[in-house]
TORGU-934653 format. One record per atom (N, C-alpha, C, O, CB): atom name; residue in one letter; x, y, z. Coordinates in Angstrom, 1 decimal. Glycine has a CB too. Layout:
// TORGU-934653
<node><at>CA</at><aa>A</aa><x>X</x><y>Y</y><z>Z</z></node>
...
//
This chain:
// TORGU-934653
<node><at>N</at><aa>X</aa><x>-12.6</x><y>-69.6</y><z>114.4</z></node>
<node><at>CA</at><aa>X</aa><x>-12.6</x><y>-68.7</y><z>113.3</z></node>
<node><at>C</at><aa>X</aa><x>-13.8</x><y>-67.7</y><z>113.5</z></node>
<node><at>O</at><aa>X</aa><x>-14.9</x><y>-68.0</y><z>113.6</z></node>
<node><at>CB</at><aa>X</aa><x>-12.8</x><y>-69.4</y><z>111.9</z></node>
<node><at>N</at><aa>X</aa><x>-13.3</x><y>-66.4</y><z>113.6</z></node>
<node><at>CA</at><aa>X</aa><x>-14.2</x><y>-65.5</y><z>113.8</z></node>
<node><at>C</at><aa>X</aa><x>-15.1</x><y>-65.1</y><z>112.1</z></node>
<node><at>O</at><aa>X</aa><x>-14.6</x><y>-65.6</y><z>111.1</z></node>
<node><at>CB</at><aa>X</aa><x>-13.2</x><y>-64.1</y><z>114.6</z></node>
<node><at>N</at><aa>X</aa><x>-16.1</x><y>-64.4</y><z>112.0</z></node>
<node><at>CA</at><aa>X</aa><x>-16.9</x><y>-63.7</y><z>111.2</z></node>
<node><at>C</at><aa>X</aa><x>-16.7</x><y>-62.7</y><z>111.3</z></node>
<node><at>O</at><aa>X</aa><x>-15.9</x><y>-62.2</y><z>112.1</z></node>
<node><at>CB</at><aa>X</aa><x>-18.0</x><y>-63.7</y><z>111.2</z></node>
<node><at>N</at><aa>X</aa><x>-17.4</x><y>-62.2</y><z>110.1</z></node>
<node><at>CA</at><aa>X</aa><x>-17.7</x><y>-60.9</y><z>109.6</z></node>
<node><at>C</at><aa>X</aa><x>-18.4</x><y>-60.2</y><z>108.9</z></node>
<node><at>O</at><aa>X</aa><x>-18.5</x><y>-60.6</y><z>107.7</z></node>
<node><at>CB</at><aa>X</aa><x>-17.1</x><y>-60.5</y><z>109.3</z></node>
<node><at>N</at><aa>X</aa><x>-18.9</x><y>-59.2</y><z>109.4</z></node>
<node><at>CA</at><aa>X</aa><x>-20.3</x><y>-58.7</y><z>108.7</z></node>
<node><at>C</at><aa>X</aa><x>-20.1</x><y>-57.2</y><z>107.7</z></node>
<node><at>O</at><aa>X</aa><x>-19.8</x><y>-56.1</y><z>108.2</z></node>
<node><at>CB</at><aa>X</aa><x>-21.7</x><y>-58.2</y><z>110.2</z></node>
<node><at>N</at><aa>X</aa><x>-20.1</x><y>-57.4</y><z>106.6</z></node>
<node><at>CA</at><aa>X</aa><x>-19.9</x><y>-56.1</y><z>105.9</z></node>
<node><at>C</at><aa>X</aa><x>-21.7</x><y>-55.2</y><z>104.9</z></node>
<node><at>O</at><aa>X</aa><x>-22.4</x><y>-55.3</y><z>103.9</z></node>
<node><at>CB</at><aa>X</aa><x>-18.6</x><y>-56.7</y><z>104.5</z></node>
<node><at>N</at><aa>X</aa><x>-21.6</x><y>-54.3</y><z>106.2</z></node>
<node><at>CA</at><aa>X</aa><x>-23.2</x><y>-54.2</y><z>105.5</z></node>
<node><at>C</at><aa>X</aa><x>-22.6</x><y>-52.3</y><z>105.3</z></node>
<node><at>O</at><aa>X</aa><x>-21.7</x><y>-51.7</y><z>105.8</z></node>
<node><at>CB</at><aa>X</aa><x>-25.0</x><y>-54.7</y><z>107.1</z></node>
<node><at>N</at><aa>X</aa><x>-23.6</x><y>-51.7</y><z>104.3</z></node>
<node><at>CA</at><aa>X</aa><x>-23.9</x><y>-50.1</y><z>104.8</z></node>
<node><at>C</at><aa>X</aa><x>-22.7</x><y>-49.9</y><z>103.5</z></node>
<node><at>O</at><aa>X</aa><x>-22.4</x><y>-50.8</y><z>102.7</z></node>
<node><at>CB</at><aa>X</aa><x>-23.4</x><y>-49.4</y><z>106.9</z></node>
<node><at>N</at><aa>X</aa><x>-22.3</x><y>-48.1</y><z>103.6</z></node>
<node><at>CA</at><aa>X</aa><x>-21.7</x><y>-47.8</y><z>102.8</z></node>
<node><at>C</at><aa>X</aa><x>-20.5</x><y>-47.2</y><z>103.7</z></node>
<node><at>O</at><aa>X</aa><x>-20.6</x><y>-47.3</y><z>104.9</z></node>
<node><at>CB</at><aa>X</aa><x>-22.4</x><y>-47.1</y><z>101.9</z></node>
<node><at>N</at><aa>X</aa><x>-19.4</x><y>-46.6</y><z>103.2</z></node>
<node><at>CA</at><aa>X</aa><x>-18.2</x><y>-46.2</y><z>103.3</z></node>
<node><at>C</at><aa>X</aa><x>-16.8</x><y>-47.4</y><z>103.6</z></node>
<node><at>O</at><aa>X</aa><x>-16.7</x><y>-48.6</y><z>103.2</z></node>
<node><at>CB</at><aa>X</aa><x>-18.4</x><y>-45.3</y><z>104.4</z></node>
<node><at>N</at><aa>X</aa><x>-16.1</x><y>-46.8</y><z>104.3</z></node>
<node><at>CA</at><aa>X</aa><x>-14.8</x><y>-48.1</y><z>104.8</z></node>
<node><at>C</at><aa>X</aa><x>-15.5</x><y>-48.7</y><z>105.9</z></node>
<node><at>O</at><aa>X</aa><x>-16.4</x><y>-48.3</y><z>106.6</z></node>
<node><at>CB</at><aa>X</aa><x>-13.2</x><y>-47.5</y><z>105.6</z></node>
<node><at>N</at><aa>X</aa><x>-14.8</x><y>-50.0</y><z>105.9</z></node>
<node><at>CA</at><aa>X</aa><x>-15.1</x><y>-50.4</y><z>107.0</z></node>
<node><at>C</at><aa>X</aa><x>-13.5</x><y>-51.0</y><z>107.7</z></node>
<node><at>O</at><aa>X</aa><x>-12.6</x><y>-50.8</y><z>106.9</z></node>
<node><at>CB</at><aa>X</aa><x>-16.3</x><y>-51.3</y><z>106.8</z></node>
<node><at>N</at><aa>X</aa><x>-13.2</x><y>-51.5</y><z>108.6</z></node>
<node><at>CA</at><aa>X</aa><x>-11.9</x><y>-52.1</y><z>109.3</z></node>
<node><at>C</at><aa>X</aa><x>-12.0</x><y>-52.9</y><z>109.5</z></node>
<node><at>O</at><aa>X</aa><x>-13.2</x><y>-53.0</y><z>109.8</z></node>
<node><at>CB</at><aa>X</aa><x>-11.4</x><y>-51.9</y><z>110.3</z></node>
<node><at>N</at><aa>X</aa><x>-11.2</x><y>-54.3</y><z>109.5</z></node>
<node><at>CA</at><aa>X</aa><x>-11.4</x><y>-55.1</y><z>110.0</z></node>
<node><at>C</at><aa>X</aa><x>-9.7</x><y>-55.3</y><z>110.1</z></node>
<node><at>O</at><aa>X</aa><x>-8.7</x><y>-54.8</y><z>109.5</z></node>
<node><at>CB</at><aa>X</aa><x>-12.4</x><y>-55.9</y><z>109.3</z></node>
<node><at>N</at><aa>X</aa><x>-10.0</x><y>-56.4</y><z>111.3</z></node>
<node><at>CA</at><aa>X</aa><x>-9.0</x><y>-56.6</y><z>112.7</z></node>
<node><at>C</at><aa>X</aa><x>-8.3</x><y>-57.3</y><z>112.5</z></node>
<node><at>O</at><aa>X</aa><x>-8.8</x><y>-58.1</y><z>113.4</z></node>
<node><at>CB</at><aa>X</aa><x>-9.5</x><y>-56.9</y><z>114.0</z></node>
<node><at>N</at><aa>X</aa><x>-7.1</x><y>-58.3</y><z>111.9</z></node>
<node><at>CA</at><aa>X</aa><x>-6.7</x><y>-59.3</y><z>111.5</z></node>
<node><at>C</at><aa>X</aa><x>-5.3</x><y>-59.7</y><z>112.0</z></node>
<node><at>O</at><aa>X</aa><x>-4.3</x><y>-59.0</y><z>112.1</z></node>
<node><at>CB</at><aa>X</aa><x>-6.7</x><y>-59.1</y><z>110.3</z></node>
<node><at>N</at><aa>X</aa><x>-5.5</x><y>-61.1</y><z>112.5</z></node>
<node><at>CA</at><aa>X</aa><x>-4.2</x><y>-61.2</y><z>113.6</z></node>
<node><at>C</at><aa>X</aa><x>-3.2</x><y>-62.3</y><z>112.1</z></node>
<node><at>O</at><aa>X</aa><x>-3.7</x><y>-63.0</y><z>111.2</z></node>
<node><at>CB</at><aa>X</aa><x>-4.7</x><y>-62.4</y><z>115.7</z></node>
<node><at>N</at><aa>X</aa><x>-2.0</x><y>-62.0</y><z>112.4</z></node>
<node><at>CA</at><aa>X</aa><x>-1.1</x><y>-63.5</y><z>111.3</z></node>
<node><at>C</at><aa>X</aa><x>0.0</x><y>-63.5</y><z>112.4</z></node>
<node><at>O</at><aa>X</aa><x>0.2</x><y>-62.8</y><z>113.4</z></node>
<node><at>CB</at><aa>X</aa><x>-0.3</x><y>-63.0</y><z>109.1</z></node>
<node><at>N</at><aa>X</aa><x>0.7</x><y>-64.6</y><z>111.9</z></node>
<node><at>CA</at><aa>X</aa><x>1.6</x><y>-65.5</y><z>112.8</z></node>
<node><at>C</at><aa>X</aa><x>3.2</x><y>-64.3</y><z>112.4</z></node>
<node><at>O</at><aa>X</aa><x>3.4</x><y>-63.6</y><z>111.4</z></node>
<node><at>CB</at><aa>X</aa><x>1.7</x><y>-67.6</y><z>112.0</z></node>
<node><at>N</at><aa>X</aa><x>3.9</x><y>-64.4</y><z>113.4</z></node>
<node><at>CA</at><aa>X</aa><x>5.1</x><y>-63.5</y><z>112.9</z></node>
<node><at>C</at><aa>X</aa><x>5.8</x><y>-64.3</y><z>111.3</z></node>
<node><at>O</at><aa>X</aa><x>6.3</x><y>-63.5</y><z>110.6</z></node>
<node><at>CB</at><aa>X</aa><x>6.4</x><y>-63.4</y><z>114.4</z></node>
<node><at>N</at><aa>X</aa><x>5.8</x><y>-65.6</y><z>111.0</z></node>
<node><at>CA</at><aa>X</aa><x>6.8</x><y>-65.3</y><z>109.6</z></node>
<node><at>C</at><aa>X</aa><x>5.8</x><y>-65.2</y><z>108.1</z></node>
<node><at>O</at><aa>X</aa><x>6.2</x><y>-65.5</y><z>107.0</z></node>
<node><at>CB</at><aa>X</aa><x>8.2</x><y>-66.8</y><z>109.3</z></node>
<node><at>N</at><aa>X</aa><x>4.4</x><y>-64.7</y><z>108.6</z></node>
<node><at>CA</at><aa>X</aa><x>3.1</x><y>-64.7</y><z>107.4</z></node>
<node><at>C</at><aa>X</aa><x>3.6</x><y>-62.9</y><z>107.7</z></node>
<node><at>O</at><aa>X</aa><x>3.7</x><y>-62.4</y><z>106.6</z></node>
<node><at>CB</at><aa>X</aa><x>1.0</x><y>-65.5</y><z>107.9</z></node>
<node><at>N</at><aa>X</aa><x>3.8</x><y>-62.0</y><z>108.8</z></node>
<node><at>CA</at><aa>X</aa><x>4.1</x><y>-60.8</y><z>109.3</z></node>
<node><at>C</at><aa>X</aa><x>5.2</x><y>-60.5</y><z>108.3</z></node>
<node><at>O</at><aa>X</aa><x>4.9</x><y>-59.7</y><z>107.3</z></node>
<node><at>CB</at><aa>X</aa><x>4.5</x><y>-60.7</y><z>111.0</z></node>
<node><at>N</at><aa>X</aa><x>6.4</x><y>-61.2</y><z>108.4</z></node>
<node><at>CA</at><aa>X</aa><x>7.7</x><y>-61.3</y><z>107.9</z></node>
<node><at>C</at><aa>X</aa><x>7.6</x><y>-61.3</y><z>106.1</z></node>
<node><at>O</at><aa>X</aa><x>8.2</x><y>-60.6</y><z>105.4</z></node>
<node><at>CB</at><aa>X</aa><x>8.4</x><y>-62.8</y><z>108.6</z></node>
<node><at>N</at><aa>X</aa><x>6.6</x><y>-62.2</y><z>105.7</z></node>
<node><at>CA</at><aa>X</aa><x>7.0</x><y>-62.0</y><z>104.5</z></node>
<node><at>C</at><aa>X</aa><x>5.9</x><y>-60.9</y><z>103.7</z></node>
<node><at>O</at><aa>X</aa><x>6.2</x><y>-60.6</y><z>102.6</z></node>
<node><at>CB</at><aa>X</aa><x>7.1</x><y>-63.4</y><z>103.9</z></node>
<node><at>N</at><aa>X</aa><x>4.6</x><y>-60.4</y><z>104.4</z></node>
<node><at>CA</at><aa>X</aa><x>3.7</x><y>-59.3</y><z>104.3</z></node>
<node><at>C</at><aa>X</aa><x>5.4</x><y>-58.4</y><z>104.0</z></node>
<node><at>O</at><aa>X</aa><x>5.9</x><y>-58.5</y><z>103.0</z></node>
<node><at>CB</at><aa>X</aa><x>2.4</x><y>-58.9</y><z>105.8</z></node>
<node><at>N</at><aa>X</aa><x>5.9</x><y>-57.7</y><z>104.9</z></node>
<node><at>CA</at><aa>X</aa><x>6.7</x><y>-56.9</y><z>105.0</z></node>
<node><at>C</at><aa>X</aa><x>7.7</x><y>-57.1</y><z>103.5</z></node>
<node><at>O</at><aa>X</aa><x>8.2</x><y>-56.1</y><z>102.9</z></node>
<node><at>CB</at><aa>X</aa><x>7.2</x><y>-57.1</y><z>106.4</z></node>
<node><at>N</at><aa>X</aa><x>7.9</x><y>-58.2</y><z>103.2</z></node>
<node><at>CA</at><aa>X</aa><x>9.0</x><y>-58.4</y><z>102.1</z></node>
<node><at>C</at><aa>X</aa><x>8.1</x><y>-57.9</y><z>100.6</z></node>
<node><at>O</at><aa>X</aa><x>8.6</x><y>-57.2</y><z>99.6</z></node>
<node><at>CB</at><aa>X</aa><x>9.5</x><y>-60.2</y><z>102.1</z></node>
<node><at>N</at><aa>X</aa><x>6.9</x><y>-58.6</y><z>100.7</z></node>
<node><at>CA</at><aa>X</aa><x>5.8</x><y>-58.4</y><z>99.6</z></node>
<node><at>C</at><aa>X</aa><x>6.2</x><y>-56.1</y><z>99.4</z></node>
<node><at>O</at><aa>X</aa><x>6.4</x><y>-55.4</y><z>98.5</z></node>
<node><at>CB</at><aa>X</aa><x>3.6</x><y>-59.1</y><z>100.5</z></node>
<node><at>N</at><aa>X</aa><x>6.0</x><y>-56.1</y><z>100.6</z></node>
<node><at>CA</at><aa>X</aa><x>5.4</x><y>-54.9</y><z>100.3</z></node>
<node><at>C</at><aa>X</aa><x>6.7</x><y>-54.1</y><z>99.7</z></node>
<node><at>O</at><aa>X</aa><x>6.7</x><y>-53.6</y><z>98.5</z></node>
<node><at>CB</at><aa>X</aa><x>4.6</x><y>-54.1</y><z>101.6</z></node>
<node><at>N</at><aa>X</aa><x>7.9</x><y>-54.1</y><z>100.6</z></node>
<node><at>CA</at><aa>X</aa><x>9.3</x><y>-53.7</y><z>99.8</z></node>
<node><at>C</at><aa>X</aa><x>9.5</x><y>-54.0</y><z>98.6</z></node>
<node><at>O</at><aa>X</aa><x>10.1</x><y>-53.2</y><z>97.9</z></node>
<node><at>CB</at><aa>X</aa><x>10.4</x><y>-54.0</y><z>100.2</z></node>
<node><at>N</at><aa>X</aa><x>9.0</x><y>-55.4</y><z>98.0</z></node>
<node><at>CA</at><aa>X</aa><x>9.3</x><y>-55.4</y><z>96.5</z></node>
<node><at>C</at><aa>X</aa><x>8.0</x><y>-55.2</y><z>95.6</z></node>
<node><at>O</at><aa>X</aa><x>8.0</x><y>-55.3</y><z>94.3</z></node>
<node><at>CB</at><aa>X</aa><x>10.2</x><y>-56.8</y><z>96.0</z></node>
<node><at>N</at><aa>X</aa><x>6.9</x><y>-55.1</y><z>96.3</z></node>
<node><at>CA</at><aa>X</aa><x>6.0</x><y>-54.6</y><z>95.6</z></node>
<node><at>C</at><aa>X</aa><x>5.7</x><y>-52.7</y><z>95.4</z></node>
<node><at>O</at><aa>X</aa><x>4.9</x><y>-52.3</y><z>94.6</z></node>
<node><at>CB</at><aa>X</aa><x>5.0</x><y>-55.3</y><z>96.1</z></node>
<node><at>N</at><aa>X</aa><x>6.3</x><y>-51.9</y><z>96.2</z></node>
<node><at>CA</at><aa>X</aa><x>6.5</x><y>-50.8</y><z>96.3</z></node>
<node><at>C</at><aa>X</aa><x>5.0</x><y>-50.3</y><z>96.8</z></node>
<node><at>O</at><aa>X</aa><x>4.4</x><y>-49.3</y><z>96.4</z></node>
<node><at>CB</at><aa>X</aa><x>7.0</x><y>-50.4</y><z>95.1</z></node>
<node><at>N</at><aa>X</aa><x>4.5</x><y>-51.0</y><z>97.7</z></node>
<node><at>CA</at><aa>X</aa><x>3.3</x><y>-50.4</y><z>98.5</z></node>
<node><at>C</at><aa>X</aa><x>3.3</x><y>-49.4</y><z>99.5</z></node>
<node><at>O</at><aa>X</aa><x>4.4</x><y>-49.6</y><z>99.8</z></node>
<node><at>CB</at><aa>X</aa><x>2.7</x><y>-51.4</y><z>99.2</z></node>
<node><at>N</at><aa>X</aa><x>2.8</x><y>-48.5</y><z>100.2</z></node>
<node><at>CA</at><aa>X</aa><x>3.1</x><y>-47.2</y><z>100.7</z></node>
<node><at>C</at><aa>X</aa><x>2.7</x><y>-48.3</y><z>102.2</z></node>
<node><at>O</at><aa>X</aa><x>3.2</x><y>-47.8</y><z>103.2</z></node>
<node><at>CB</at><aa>X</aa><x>1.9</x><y>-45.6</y><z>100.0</z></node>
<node><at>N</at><aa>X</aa><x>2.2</x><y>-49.2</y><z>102.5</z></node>
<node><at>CA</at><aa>X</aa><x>1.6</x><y>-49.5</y><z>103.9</z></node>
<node><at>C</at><aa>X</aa><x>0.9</x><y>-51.7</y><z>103.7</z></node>
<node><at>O</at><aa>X</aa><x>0.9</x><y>-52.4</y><z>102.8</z></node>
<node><at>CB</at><aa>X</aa><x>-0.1</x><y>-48.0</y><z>104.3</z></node>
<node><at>N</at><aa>X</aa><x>0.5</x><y>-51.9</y><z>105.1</z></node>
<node><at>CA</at><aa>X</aa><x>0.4</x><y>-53.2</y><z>105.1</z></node>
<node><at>C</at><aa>X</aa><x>-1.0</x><y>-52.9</y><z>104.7</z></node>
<node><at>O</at><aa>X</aa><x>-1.4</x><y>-53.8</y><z>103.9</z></node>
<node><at>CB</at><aa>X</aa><x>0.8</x><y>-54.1</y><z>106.4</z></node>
<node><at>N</at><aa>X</aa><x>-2.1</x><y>-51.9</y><z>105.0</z></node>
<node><at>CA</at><aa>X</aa><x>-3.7</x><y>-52.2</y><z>104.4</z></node>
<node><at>C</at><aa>X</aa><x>-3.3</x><y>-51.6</y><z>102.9</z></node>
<node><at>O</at><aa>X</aa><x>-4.2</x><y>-52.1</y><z>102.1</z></node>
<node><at>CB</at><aa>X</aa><x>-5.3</x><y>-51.1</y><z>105.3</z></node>
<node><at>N</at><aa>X</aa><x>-2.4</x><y>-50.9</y><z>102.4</z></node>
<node><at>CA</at><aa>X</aa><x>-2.7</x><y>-50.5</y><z>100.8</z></node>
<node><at>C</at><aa>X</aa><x>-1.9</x><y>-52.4</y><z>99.6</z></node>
<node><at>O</at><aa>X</aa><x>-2.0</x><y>-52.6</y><z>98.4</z></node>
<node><at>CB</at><aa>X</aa><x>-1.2</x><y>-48.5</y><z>100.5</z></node>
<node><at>N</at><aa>X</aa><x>-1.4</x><y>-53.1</y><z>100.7</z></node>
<node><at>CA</at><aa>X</aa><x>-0.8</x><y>-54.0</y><z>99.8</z></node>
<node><at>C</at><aa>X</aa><x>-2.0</x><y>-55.0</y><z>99.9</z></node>
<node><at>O</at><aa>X</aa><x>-2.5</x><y>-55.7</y><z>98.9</z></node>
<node><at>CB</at><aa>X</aa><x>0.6</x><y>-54.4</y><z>100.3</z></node>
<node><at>N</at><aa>X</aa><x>-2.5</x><y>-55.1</y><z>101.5</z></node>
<node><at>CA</at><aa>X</aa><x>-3.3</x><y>-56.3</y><z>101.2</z></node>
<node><at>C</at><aa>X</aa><x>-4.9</x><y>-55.8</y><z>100.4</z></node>
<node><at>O</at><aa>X</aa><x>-5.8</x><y>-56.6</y><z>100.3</z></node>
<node><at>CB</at><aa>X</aa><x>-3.5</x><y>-57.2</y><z>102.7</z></node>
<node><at>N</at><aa>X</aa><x>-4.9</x><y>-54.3</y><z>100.1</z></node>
<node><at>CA</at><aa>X</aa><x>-6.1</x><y>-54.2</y><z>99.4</z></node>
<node><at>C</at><aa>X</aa><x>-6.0</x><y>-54.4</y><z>98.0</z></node>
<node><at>O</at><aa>X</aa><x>-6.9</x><y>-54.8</y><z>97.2</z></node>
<node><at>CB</at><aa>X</aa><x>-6.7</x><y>-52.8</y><z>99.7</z></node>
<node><at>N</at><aa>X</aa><x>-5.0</x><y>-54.2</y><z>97.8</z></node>
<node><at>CA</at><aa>X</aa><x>-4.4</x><y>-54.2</y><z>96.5</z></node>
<node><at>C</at><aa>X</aa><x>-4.4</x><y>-55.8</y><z>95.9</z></node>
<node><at>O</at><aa>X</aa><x>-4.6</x><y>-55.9</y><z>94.7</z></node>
<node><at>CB</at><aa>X</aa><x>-2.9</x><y>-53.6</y><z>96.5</z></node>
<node><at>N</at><aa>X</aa><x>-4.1</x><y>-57.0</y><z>96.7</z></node>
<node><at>CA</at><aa>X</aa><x>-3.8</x><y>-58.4</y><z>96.9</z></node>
<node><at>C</at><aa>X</aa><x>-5.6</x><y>-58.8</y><z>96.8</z></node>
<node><at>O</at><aa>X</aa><x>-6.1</x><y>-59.3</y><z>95.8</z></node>
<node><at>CB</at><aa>X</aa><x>-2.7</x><y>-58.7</y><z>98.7</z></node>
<node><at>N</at><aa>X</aa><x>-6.3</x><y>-58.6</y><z>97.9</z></node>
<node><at>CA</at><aa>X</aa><x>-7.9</x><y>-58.5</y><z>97.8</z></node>
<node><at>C</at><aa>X</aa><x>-8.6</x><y>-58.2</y><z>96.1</z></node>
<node><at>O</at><aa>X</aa><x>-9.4</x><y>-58.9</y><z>95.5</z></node>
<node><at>CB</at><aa>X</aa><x>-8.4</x><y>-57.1</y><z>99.0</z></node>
<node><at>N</at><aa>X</aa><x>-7.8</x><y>-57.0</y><z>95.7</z></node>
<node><at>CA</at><aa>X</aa><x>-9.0</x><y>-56.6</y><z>94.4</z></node>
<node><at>C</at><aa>X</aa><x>-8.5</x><y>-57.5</y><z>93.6</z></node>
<node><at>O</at><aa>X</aa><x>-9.2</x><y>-58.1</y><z>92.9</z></node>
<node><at>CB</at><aa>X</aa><x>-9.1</x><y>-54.8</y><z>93.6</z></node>
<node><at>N</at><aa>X</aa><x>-7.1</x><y>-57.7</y><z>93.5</z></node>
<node><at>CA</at><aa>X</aa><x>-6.7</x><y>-58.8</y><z>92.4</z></node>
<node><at>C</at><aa>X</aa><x>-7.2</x><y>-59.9</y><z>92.3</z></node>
<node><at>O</at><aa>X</aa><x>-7.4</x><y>-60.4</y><z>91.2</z></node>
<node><at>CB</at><aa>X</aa><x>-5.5</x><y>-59.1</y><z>92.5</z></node>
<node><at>N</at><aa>X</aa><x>-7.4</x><y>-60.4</y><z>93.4</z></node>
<node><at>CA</at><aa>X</aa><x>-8.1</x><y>-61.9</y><z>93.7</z></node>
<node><at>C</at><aa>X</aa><x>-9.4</x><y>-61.5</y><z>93.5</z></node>
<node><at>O</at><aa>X</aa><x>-9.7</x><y>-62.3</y><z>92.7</z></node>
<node><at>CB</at><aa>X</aa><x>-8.0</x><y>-62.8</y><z>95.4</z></node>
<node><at>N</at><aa>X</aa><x>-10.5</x><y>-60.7</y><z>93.7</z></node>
<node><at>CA</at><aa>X</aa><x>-11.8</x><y>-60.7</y><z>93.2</z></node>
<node><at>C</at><aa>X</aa><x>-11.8</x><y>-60.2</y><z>91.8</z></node>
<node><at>O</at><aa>X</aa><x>-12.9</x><y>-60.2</y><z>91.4</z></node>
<node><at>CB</at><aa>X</aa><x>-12.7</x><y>-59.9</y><z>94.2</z></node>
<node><at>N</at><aa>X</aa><x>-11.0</x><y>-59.6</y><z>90.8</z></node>
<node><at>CA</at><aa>X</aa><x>-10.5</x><y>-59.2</y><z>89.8</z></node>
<node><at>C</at><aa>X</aa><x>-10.4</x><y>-61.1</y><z>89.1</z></node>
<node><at>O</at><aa>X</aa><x>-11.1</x><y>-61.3</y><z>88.1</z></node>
<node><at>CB</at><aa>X</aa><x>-9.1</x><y>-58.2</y><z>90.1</z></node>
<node><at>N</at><aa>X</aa><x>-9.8</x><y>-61.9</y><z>89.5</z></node>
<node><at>CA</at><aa>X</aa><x>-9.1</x><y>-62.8</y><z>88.7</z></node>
<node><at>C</at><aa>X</aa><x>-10.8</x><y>-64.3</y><z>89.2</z></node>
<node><at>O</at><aa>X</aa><x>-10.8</x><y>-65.5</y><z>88.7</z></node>
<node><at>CB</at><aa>X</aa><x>-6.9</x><y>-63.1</y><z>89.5</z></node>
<node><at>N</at><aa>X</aa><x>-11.5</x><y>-63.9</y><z>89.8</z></node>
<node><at>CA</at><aa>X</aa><x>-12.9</x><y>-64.3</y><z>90.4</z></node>
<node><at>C</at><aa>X</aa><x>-14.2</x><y>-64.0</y><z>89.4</z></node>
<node><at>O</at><aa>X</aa><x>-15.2</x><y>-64.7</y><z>89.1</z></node>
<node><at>CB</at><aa>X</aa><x>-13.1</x><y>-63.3</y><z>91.8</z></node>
<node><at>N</at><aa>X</aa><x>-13.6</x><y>-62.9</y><z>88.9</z></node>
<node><at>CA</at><aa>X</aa><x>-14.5</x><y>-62.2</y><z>87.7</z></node>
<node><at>C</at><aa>X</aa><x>-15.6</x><y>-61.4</y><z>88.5</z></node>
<node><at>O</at><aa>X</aa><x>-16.7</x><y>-61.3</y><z>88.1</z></node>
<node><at>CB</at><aa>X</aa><x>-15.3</x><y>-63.5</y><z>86.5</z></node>
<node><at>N</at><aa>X</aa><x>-15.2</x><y>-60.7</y><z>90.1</z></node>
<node><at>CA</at><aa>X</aa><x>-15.8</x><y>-60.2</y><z>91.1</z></node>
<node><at>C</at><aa>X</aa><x>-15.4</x><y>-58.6</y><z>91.1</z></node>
<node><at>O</at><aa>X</aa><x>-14.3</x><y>-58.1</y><z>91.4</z></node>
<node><at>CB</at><aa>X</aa><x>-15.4</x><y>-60.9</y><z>92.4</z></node>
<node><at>N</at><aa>X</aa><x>-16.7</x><y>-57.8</y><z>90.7</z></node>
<node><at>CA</at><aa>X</aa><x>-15.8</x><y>-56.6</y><z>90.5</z></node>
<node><at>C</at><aa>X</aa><x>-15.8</x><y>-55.4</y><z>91.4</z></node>
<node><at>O</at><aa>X</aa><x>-16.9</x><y>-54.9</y><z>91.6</z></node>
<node><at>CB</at><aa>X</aa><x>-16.1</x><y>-56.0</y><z>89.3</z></node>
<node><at>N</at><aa>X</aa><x>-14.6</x><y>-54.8</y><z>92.0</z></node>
<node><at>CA</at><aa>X</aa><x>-14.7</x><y>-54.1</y><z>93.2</z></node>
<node><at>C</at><aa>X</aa><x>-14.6</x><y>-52.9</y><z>92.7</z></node>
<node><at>O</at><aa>X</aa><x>-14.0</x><y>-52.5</y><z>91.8</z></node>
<node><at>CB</at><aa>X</aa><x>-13.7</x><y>-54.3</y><z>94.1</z></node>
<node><at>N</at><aa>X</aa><x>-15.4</x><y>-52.0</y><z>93.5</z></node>
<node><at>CA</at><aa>X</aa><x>-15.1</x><y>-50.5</y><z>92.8</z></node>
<node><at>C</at><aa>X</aa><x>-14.6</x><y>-49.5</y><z>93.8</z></node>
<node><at>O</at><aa>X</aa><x>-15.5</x><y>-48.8</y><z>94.4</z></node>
<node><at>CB</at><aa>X</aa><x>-16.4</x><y>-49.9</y><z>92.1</z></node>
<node><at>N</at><aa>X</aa><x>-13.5</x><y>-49.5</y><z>94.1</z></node>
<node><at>CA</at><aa>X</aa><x>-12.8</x><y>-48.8</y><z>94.9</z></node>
<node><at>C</at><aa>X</aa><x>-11.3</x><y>-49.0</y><z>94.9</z></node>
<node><at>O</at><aa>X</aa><x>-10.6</x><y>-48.4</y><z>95.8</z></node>
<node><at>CB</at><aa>X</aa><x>-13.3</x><y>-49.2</y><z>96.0</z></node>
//
């Protein structure tokens, strides 16, 4: 398991590998979630989970 360091301000990227049927159902999420792309769904999936954490993102 790799790390990762989030320091500084603006975006940052990060590099993320998944197995093709975790690929498969990203793709299904996003058609019935009506997401424009695979980083706008899983950012969206991210704020919810730090949202439901009581972690608050501002972006």
């Amino acid at each position: 398991m790799s790390t990762i360091s989030i320091k500084g301000k603006g975006s940052k990227q990060i590099a993320l590998r998944v197995e093709p049927p975790l690929e498969e159902g990203i793709k299904k999420a996003i058609e019935q979630d009506g997401d424009a792309s695979v980083s706008a769904w899983i950012k969206r999936v991210i704020r919810k989970e730090l949202q439901s954490r009581g972690i608050e993102s501002k972006g």
